[in-house]
SENUNU-496126 format. One line per field, with one value per residue: x, y, z of N, C-alpha, C, O in turn. Coordinates in nm, 2 decimals, padded with zeros to 4 digits. Layout:
N
nc1 [X	...]
nc2 [Y	...]
nc3 [Z	...]
cac1 [X	...]
cac2 [Y	...]
cac3 [Z	...]
cc1 [X	...]
cc2 [Y	...]
cc3 [Z	...]
oc1 [X	...]
oc2 [Y	...]
oc3 [Z	...]
END
This chain:
88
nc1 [10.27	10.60	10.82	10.75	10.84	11.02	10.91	10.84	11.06	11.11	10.94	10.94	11.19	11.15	10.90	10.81	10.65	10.34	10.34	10.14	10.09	09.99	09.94	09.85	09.74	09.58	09.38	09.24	09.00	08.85	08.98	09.13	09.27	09.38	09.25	09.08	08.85	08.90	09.05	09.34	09.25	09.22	09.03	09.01	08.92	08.88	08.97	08.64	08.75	08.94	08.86	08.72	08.95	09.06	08.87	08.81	08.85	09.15	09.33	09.60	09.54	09.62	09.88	09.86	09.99	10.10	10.32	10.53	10.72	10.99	11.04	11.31	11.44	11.28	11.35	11.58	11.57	11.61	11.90	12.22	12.44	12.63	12.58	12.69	12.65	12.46	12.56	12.52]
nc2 [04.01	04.10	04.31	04.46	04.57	04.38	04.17	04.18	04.26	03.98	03.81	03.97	03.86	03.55	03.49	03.63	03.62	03.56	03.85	04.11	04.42	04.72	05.04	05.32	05.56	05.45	05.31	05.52	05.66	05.89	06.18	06.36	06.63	06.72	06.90	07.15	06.99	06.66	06.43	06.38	06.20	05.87	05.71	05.43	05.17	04.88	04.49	04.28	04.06	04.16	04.32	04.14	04.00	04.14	04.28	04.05	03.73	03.78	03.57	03.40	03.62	03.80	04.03	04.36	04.62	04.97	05.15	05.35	05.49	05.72	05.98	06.02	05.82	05.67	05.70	05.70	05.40	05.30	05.35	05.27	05.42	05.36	05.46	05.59	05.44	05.28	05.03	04.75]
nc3 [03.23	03.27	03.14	02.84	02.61	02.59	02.58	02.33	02.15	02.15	02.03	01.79	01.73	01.70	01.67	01.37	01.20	01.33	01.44	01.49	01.29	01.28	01.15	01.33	01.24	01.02	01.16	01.28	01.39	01.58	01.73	01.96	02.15	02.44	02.73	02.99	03.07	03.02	02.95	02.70	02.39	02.19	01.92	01.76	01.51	01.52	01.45	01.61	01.70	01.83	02.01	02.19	02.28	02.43	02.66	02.75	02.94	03.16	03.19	03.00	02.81	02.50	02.41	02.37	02.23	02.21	02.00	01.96	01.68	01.67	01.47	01.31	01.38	01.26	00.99	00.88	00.88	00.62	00.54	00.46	00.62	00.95	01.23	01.54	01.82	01.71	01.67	01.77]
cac1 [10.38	10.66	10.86	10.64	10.92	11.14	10.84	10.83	11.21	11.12	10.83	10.96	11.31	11.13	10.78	10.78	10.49	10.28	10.32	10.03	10.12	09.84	09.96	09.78	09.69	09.50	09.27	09.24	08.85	08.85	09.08	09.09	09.33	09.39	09.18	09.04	08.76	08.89	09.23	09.38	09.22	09.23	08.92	09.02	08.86	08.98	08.85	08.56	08.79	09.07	08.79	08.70	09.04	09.10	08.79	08.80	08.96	09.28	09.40	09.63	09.54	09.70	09.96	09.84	10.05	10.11	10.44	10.59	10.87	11.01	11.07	11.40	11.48	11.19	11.42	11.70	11.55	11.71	12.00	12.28	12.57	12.55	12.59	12.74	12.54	12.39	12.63	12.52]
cac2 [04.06	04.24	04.38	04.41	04.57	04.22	03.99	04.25	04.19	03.82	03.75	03.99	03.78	03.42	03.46	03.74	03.59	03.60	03.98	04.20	04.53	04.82	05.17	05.38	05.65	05.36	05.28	05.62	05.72	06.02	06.24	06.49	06.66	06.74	07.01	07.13	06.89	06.54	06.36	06.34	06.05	05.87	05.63	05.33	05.11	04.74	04.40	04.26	03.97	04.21	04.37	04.06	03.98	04.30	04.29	03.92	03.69	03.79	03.48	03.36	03.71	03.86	04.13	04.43	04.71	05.11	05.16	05.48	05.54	05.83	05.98	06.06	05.66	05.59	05.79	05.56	05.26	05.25	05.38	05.20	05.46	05.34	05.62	05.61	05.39	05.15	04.91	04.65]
cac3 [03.14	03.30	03.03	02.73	02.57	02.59	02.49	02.14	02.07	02.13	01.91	01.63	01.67	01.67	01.58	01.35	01.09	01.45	01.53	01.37	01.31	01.22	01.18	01.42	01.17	00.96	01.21	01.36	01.34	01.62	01.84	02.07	02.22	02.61	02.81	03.11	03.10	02.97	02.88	02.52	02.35	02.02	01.88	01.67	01.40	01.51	01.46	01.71	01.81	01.91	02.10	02.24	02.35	02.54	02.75	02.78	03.05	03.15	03.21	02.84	02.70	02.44	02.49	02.30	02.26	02.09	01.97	01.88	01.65	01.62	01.30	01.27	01.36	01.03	00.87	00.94	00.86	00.50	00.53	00.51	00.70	01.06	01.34	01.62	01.89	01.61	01.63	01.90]
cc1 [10.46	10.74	10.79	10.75	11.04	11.06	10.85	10.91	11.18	11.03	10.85	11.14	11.28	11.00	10.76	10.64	10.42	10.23	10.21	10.07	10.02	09.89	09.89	09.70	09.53	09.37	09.18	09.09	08.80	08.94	09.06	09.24	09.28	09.31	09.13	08.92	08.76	09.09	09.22	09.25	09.25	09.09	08.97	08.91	08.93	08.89	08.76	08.64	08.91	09.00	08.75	08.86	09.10	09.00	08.71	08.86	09.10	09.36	09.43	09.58	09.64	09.75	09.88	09.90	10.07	10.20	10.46	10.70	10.88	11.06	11.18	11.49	11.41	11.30	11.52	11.71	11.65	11.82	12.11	12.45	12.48	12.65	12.63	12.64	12.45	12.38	12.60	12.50]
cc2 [04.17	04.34	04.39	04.46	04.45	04.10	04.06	04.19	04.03	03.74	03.85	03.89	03.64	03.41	03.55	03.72	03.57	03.71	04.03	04.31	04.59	04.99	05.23	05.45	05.57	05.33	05.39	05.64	05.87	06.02	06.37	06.56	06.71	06.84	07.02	07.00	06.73	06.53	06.39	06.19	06.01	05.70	05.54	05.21	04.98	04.67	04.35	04.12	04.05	04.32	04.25	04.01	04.07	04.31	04.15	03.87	03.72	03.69	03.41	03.46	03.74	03.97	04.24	04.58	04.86	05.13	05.24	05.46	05.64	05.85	05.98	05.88	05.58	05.61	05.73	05.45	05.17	05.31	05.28	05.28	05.42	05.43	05.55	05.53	05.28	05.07	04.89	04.53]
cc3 [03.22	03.27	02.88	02.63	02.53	02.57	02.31	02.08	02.06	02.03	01.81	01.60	01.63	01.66	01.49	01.27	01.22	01.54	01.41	01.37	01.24	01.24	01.26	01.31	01.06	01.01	01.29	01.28	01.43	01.68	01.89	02.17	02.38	02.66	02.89	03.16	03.09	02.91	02.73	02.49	02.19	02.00	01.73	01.62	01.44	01.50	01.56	01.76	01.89	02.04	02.21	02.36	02.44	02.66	02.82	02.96	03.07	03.16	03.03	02.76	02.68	02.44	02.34	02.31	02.18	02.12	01.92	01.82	01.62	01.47	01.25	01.29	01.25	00.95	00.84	00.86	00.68	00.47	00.53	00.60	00.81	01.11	01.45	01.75	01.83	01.63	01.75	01.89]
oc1 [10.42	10.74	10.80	10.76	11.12	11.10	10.87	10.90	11.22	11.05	10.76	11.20	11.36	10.97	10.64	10.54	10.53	10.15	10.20	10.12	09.96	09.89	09.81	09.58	09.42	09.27	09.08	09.07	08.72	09.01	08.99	09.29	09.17	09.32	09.08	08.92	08.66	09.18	09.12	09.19	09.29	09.08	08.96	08.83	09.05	08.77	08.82	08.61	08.97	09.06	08.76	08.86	09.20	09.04	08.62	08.90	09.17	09.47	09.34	09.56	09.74	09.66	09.86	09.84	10.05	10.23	10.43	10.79	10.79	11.10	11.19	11.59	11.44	11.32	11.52	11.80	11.70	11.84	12.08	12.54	12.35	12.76	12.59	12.54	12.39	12.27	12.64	12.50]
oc2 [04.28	04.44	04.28	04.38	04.45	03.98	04.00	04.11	03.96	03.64	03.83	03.86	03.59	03.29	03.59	03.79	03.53	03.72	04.01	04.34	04.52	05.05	05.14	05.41	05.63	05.31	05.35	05.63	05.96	05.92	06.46	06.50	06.72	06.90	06.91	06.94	06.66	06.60	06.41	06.11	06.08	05.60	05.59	05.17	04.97	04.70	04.38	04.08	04.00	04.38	04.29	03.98	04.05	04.34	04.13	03.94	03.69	03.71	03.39	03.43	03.73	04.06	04.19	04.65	04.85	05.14	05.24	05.42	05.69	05.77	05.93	05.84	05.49	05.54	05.71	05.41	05.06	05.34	05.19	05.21	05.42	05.47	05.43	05.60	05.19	05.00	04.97	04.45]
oc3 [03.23	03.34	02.82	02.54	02.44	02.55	02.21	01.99	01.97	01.97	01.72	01.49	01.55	01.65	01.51	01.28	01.24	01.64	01.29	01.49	01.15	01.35	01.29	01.29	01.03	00.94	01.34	01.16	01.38	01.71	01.86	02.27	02.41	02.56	02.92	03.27	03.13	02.86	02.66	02.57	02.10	02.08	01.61	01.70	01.40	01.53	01.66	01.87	01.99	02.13	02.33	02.48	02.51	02.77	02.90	03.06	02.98	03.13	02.94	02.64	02.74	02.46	02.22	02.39	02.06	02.24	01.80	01.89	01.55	01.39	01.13	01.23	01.19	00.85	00.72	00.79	00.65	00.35	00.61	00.63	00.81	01.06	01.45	01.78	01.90	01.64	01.83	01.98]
END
């Protein structure tokens, strides 16, 4: 995968019933912030085949990805004035 960004737009523009989406927060079971001893981390709740397909063959694995939005673009979402940059 070398843009994983440009397979997303492509399978939410022509597979969208195909993408799974999982809030983060939903699944979130620990966290930890950053310090001298150890990275940030975060400990999620997912199913045992999406466990499976992560530590599986790489060969025809499935792209698995964490996607931030910012908030002030959530915020957006139903609006209907469009701003400046929108329009593309």
């Amino acid at each position: 995968m070398d843009n994983p960004l440009k397979a997303l737009q492509f399978a939410l523009e022509k597979y969208p019933d195909r993408v799974e989406l999982a809030p983060v927060r939903d699944l979130l079971m620990d966290s930890a912030r950053q310090n001298d001893r150890r990275p940030a981390f975060i400990k999620l709740a997912v199913p045992d085949d999406l466990v499976k397909a992560l530590r599986g063959n790489r060969d025809g694995q499935d792209t698995v990805l964490l996607v931030r939005i910012p908030a002030e673009v959530n915020d957006r979402v139903e609006s209907r004035i469009v701003l400046p940059g929108e329009v593309g």
